[in-house]
Each structure stands twice: as structure tokens, then as C-alpha cells.
C-alpha positions, 0 to 999 in steps of 0.5 A: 793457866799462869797468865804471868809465866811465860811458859803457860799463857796463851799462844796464839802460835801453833803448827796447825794452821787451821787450829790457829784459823779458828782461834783467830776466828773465834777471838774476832767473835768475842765468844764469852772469852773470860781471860784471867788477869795478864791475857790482855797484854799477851793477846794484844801484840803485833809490831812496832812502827813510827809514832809520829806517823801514826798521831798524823794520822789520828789528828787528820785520817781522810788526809790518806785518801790522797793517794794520787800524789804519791803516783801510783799506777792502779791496774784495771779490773781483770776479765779474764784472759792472760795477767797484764804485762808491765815494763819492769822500770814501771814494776820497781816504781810502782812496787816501791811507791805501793810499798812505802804506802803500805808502811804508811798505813801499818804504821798505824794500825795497833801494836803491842809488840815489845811490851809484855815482857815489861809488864812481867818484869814490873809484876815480879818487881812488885811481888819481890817488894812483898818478900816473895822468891821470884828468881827466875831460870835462864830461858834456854833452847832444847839442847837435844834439837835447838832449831826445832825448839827456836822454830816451834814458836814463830809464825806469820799473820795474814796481813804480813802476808798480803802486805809483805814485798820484800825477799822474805817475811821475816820466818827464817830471821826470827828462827836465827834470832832465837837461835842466837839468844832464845832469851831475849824478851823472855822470863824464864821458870820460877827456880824454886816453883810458884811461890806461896801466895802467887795468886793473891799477890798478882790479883789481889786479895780481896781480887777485884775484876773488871768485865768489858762487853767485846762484839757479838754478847762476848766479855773479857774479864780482868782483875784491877788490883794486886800486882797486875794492875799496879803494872799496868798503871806503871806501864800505860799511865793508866788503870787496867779498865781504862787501859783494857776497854781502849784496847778492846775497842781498837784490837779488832782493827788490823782483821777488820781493816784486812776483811775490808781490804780483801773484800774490794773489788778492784783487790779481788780482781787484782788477787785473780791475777796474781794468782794465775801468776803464782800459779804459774809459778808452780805455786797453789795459792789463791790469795796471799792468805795462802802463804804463811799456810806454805811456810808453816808446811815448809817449816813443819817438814824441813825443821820439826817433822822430818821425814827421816826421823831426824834433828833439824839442822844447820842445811836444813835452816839454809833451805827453809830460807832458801824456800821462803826466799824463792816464795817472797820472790814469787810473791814480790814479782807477781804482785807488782806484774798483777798490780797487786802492790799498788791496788792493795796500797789504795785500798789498804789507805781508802778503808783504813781512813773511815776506820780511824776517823770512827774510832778516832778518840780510842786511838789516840788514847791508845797510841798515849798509853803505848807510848807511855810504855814503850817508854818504860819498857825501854828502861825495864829490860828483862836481861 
């Protein structure tokens, strides 16, 4: 694995849902993962959101537990019987209020989105100084099937998934996005090959390794010197054990904060009813968790595996958004008729404020070194 190309790391996209399942589920055990330098980056992405939303609440995190200012109207607990009728005008207040909290709180949570490809472009800075030929192709879709190729890639975590409360969640717009400039945030292949001296130059020569002990007897093992590491200090403002030990320590949050969440009795009460809702819908889902599992299906069916054998189309991409947008429809009316929206903004604002008071510190240092490079990322533009 060339963990600096972008073309052979580790993808934590896949068509097989479930392969991706138990890749997320053995990442969250720390399972003797030994990641060669440049995985950290790549396996520590998400979104961006608001910094200074985010250092608010670092500096004070029980300040989110006072949710009934905002006036949100939380449903009692299910028993059974038909879902609870709510007027439509309390259903778009409540929907709203339940989503801005929503944002609140996942404006805090950690992100790497956007960052990687900055760190790459320094690594290639770096190697260039040292006379090695770095140029790089263009990044292109696959002329043969173009929409196949830009969809191959885009996904949709749980936790969008449980949050989202909007007409979509994002999957068609990505594969637009792609299609319109497949390049962007991309390093394309080596024109000439993987130069000599390639690995001595990005690890080190002596290479000198860092190991941070992740939960459950796992470790993470990454080299501190070469160009890797004088990227990373470049764009975190920080060495790579400092910078990989606070991102091991905050990584697991988003899953954690999720299982939590989930796990609330007054969300799983909440859950039954929206799915007696979907449901009757003509949806099968049990939890939102189950619907970046019907997307993928509809991806899979309307634009990579076709039945009929052939390439993925225009029409095609119309009715995979058309179908993402009928579910979100869905979704947004039976977690506002069920409550969902709001007990699921309660919840997400009471778990998450112990969780950032407990790992107060690593979160601060963290939101310093993402800003950092944010800030240089902005100035390192890959195109």
C-alpha cells in the first residue's frame, strides 16, 4: 500500500455495506490496526462546520444540556398502538428548532474533511525539493461509463443518516459534483511511476516510528520523520506523535456519541415509531441506520449494476435522486410526525456534553491543529 497516492489507500467506501460494517466495526475495536505513515490523515476524515461554535463548546460543554430554551416539544415515550398525530404548524417548528440543534452539536464533533489532499500536495512539495519527479496525471472519470466511476466512490455514514432532515443526504449532489470536476481534492497517478527513492524520502531514511496504544490492546503505528512528518508539522503546527495521539484520542467520538444516542430509551421509543411510520410508507427500515443501506442498493441497481447490462445514464442519475429524494421525504415527515427530530436533538445535546467535558483537553488541542490546517489547506490548493 502507497499510503501518499490517492489511488492505493485505504477506502473506507465500498458497495458492500456490510464489508464496510465490519471494517468500521473493527476500526472502533482497535484491532492491531498497524498503518503505514499518511493512513492517519485518510482514516480521520468527515465534515466541516463552524469553529467558533465548536471552541464554545470546549470552553463550557454542560452549557448544551440547556436545550429547553430552545422550545422543543419532546414526544412521550411509545407504548404501543397508532404513531402520535402532531398539527403540521408544531411539526415544521419543532423540525426546525430539532435540526439547528442538530447542527449545534455536529459542529463539534471532529472533522478532517478537506485536509488530506493538502497534506499530500506538501509531501510532493517536499519530495520535489529532494530532485524527485513528482508530476502527476490529471485525475479523470472512466470515459467508458463516467457515472458509474464518479458514483463508485460516495457514501453515507450512520450518523447522517440519523441526523439528516432535510430532501436528500447529500448522495446524488456528490455524484453531480464529481461529474462535474472528478479532480477536485485529488492527486492524480505518478506520469513516470513511483520514483526511486519514494519510500526513503516520504518515511525517512533511517525511518523513525511512532506506536499510539488505541482501546481494546490495539496500536497505530506511524513514521515521524521524512516528508510525512515535515507535512504534518507544516500543516497541524505540530509533530506527528502529538498530532496522531490527539486524534486517536477524539477519533472514536462521532460512533461513540452515536451508540449512545441510539441506545437512549426515550430515542429507541421514539425509533419504533418512526419506523411504524416509514413503514407504512412502503419503507422497511427499522432505524435510520437502515438507510444509507436502501441508498447504496439504489445506487448499486440504477447506476453500477444495471440489470439490462448497460452504462449508467443521465435518466438514471435523475431517478437515483428522485428515489433519495422521495426517502429523505419520508424520513423528514416521519421523524417530525414520530418526534424523532426532536428527541434525537435532546439526546444528541445531553450524551454529548459529558463526552466533551471528559475529553476536554483533546479537544481543544485538536480543534488548534485542524484549524491550523485548515488554514494552510486553504492556501495549498491541489488544482
Amino acid at each position: 500500500m502507497n499510503p501518499h497516492d490517492p489511488h492505493d489507500r485505504y477506502d473506507a467506501s465500498s458497495d458492500d455495506v456490510t464489508a464496510r460494517r465490519l471494517r468500521s466495526g473493527l476500526d472502533a475495536a482497535g484491532r492491531g490496526v498497524h498503518a503505514p505513515a499518511g493512513m492517519v490523515s485518510a482514516a480521520l476524515r468527515g465534515g466541516q462546520r463552524r469553529r467558533r461554535q465548536r471552541r464554545a463548546a470546549i470552553a463550557a460543554p454542560i452549557a448544551l444540556v440547556a436545550v429547553g430554551a430552545l422550545g422543543l416539544s419532546w414526544a412521550q415515550p411509545w407504548t404501543g398502538g397508532q404513531v402520535r398525530t402532531v398539527p403540521v404548524a408544531e411539526q415544521v417548528r419543532d423540525g426546525q428548532r430539532a435540526a439547528a440543534t442538530v447542527d449545534d452539536v455536529l459542529a463539534q464533533l471532529p472533522t478532517e474533511k478537506g485536509i488530506g489532499p493538502a497534506q499530500e500536495v506538501l509531501i510532493d512539495r517536499c519530495l520535489a525539493a529532494q530532485g524527485l519527479d513528482v508530476e502527476r496525471a490529471p485525475v479523470t472519470l472512466d470515459p467508458s461509463d463516467p457515472i458509474a466511476d464518479a458514483a463508485g466512490g460516495v457514501d453515507i455514514e450512520d450518523l447522517t443518516a440519523w441526523t439528516a432532515h432535510g430532501t436528500d443526504y447529500g448522495l446524488s449532489t456528490a455524484i453531480r459534483a464529481a461529474l462535474a470536476d472528478p479532480g477536485v481534492g485529488e492527486l492524480g497517478d505518478f506520469v513516470h511511476g513511483i520514483p526511486t527513492g519514494y519510500e526513503q524520502a516520504v518515511y525517512g531514511d533511517p525511518r523513525v516510528e511512532v506506536t499510539v496504544r488505541l482501546e481494546n490492546n490495539g496500536s497505530l503505528t506511524v513514521a515521524t520523520t521524512g516528508c510525512f512528518g515535515q507535512a504534518v508539522q507544516e500543516l497541524y503546527g505540530s509533530d506527528v506523535e502529538a498530532y496522531t495521539r490527539t486524534s486517536v484520542a477524539v477519533r472514536p467520538l462521532r460512533e461513540e456519541l452515536l451508540t449512545q444516542v441510539a441506545a437512549d430509551g426515550e430515542v429507541e421509543d421514539a425509533t419504533k415509531r418512526w419506523s411504524q411510520c416509514m413503514n407504512a410508507r412502503g419503507y422497511s427500515v427499522t432505524t435510520p441506520a437502515d438507510l444509507p443501506v436502501q441508498l447504496q442498493a439504489a445506487r448499486r441497481d440504477l447506476l453500477l449494476h444495471k440489470q439490462d447490462g448497460t452504462k449508467a445514464t443521465n435518466a438514471d442519475l435523475t431517478a437515483l435522486a428522485e428515489t433519495e429524494t422521495a426517502l429523505a421525504d419520508a424520513d423528514r415527515n416521519c421523524k417530525d410526525t414520530s418526534a424523532l427530530g426532536s428527541v434525537l436533538a435532546q439526546a444528541l445535546v445531553e450524551h454529548w456534553a459529558p463526552l466533551a467535558s471528559a475529553h476536554a483537553e483533546d479537544l481543544a488541542a485538536y480543534w488548534v491543529m485542524t484549524d491550523h490546517a485548515r488554514d494552510v489547506a486553504a492556501e495549498v490548493n491541489p488544482r
